[in-house]
N, CA, C and O atoms as CSV, one atom per row, in Angstrom:
chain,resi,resn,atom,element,x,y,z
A,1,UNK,N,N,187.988,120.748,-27.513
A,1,UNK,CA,C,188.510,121.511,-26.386
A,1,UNK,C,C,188.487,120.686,-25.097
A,1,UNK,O,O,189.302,120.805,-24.182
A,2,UNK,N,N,187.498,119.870,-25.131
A,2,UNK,CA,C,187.429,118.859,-23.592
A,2,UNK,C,C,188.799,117.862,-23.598
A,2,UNK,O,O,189.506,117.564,-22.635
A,3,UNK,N,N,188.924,117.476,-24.922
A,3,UNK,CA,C,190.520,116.572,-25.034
A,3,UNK,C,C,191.629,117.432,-24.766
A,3,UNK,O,O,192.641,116.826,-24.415
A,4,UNK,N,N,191.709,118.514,-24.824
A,4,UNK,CA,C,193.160,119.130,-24.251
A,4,UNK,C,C,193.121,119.631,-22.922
A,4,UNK,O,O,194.139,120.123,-22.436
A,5,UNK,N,N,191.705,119.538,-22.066
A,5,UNK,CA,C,192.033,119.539,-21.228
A,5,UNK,C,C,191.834,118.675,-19.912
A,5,UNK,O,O,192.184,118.800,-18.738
A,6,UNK,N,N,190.951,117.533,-20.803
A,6,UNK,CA,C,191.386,116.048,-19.795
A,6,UNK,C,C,193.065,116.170,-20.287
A,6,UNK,O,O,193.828,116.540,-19.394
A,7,UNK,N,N,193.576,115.928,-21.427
A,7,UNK,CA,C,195.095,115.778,-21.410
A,7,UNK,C,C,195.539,116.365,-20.008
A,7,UNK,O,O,195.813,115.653,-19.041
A,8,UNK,N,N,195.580,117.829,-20.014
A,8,UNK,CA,C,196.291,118.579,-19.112
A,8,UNK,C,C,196.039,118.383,-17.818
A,8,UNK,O,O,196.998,118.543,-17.064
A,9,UNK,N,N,194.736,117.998,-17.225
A,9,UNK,CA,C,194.471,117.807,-15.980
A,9,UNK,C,C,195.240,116.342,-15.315
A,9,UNK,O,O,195.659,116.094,-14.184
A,10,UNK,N,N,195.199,115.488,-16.658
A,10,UNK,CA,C,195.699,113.954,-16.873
A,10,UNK,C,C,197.680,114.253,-16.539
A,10,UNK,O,O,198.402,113.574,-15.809
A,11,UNK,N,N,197.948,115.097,-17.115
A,11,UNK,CA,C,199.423,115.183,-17.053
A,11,UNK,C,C,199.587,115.933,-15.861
A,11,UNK,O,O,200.365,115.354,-15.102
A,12,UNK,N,N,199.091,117.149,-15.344
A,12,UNK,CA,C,199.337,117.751,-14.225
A,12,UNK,C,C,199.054,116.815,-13.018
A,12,UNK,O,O,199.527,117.228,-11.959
A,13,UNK,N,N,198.205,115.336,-12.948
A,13,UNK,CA,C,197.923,114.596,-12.111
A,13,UNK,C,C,199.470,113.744,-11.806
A,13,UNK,O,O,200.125,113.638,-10.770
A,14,UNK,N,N,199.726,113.154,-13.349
A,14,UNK,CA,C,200.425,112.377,-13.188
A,14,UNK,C,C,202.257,113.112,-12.829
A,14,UNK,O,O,202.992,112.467,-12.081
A,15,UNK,N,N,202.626,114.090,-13.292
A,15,UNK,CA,C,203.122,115.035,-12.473
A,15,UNK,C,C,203.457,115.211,-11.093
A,15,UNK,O,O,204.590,115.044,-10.642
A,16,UNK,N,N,202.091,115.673,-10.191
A,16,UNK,CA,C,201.937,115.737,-8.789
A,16,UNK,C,C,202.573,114.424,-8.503
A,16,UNK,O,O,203.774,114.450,-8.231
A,17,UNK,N,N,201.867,113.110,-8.524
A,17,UNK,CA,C,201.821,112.200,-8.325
A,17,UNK,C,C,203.463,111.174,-8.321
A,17,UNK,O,O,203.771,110.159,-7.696
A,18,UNK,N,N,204.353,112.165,-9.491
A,18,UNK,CA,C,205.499,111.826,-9.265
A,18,UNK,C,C,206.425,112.309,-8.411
A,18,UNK,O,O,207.491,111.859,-7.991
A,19,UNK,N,N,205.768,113.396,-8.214
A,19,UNK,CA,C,206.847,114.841,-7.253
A,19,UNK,C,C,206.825,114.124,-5.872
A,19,UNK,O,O,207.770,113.802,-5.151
A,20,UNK,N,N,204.983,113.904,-5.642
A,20,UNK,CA,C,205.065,113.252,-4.497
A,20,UNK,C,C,205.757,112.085,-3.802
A,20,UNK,O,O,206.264,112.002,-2.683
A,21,UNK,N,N,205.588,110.960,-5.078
A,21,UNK,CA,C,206.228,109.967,-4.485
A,21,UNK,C,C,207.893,109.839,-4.456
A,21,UNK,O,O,208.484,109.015,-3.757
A,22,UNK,N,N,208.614,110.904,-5.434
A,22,UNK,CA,C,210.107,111.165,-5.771
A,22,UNK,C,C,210.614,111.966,-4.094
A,22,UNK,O,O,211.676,111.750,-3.511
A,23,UNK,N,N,209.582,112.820,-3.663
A,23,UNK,CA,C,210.014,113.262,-2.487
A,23,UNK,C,C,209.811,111.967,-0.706
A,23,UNK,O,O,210.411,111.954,0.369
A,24,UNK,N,N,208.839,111.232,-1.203
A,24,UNK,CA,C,208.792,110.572,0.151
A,24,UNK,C,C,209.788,109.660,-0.072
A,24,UNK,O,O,210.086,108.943,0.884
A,25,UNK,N,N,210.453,109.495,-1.243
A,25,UNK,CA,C,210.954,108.029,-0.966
A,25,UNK,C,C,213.012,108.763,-0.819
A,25,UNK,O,O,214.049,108.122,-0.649
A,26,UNK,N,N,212.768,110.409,-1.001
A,26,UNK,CA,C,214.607,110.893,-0.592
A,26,UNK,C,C,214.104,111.221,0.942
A,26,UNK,O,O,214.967,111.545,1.759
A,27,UNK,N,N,212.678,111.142,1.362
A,27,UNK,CA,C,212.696,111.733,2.523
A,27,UNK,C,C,212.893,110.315,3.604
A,27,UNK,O,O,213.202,110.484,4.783
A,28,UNK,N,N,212.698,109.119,3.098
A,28,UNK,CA,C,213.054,107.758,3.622
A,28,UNK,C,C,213.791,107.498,3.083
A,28,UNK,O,O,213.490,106.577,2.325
A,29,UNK,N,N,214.896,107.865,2.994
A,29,UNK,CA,C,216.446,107.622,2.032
A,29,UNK,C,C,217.547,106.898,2.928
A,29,UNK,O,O,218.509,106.213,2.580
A,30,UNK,N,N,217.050,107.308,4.323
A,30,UNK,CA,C,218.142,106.705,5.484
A,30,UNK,C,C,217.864,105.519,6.001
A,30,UNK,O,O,218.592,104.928,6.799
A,31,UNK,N,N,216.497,105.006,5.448
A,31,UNK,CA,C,216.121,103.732,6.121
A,31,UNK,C,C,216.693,102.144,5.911
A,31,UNK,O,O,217.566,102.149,5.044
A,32,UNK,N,N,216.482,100.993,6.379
A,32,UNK,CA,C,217.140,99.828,6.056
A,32,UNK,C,C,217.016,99.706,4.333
A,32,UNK,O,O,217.887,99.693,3.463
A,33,UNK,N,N,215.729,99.635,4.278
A,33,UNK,CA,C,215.645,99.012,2.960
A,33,UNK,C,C,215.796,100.084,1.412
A,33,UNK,O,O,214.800,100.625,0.930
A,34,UNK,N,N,216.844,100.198,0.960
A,34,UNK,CA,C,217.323,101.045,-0.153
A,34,UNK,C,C,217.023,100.397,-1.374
A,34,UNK,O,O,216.691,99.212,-1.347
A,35,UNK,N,N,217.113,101.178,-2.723
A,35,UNK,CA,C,216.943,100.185,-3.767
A,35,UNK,C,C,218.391,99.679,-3.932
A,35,UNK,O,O,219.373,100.199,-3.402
A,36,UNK,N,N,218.399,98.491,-4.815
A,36,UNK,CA,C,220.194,97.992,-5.112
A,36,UNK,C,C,220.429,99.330,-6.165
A,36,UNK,O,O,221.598,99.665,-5.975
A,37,UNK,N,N,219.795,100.271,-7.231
A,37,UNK,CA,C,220.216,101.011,-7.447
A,37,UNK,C,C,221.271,101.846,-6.603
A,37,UNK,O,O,222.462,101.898,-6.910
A,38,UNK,N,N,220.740,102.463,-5.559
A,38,UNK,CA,C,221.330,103.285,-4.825
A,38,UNK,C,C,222.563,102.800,-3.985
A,38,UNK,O,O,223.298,103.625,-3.442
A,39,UNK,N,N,222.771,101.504,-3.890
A,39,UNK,CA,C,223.643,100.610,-3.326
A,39,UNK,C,C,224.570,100.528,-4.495
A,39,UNK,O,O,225.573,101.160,-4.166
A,40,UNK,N,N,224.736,99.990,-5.859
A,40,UNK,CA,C,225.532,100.028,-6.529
A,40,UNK,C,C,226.530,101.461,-6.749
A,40,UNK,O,O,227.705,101.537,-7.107
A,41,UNK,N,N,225.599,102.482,-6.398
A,41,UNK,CA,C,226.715,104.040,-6.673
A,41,UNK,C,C,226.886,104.289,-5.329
A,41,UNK,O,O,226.998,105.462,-4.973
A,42,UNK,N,N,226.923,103.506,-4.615
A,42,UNK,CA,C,227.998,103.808,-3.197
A,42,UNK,C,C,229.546,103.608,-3.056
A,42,UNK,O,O,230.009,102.468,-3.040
A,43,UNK,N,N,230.227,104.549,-2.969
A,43,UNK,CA,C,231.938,103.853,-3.012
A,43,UNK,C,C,232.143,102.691,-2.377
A,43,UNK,O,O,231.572,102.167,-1.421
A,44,UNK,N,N,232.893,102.420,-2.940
A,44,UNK,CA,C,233.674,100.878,-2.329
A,44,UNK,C,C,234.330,100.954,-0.568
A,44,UNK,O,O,234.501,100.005,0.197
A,45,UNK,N,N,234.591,102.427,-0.323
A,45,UNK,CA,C,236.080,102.768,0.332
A,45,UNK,C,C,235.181,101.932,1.873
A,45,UNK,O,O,236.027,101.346,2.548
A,46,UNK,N,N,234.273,101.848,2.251
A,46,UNK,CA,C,233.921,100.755,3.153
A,46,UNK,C,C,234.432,99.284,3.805
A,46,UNK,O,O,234.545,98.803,4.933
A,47,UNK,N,N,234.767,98.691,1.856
A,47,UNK,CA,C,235.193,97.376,1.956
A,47,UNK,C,C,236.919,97.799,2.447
A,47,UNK,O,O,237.493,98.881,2.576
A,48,UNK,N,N,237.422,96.158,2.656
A,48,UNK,CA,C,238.334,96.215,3.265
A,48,UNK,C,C,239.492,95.567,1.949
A,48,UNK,O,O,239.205,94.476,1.456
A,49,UNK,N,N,240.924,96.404,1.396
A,49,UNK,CA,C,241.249,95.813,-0.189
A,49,UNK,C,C,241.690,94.614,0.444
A,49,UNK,O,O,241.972,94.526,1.639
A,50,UNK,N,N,241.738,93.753,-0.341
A,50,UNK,CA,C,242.534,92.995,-0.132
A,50,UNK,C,C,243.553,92.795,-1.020
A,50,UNK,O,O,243.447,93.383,-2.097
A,51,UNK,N,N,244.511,92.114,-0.837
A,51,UNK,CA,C,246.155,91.458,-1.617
A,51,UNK,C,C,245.919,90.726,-2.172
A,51,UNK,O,O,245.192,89.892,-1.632
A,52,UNK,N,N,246.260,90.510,-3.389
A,52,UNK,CA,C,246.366,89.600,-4.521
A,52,UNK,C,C,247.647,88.411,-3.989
A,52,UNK,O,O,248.688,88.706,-3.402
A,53,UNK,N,N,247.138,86.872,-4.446
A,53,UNK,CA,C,248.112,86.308,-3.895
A,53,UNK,C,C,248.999,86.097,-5.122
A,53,UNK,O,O,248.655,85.553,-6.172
A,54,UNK,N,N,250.557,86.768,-4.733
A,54,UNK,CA,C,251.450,86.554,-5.601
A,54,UNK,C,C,252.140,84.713,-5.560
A,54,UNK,O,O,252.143,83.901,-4.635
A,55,UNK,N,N,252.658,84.604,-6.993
A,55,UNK,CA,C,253.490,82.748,-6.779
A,55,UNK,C,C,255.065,83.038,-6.944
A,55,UNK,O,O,255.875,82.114,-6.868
């Protein structure tokens, strides 16, 4: 009975522990440094197209 509930105290820790850090890091979401994750699923429509050079 003590192993199921170190388990549970063990998982409800590690749990908290994700909520917490999943929320500080959308709550610093606007800052300079982003992951390149979050940079790769940004649209393109920023860049400027350019023209293909025709011959």
């Amino acid at each position: 009975m003590n192993v199921l509930l170190l388990t549970v105290f063990l998982s409800m820790l590690l749990a908290s522990l994700f909520l917490l850090f999943f929320l500080r890091e959308r709550r610093n979401q606007n800052t300079f440094f982003n992951s390149p994750e979050q940079d790769a699923l940004r649209p393109f429509d920023v860049e400027t197209p350019k023209n293909a050079l025709r011959r």
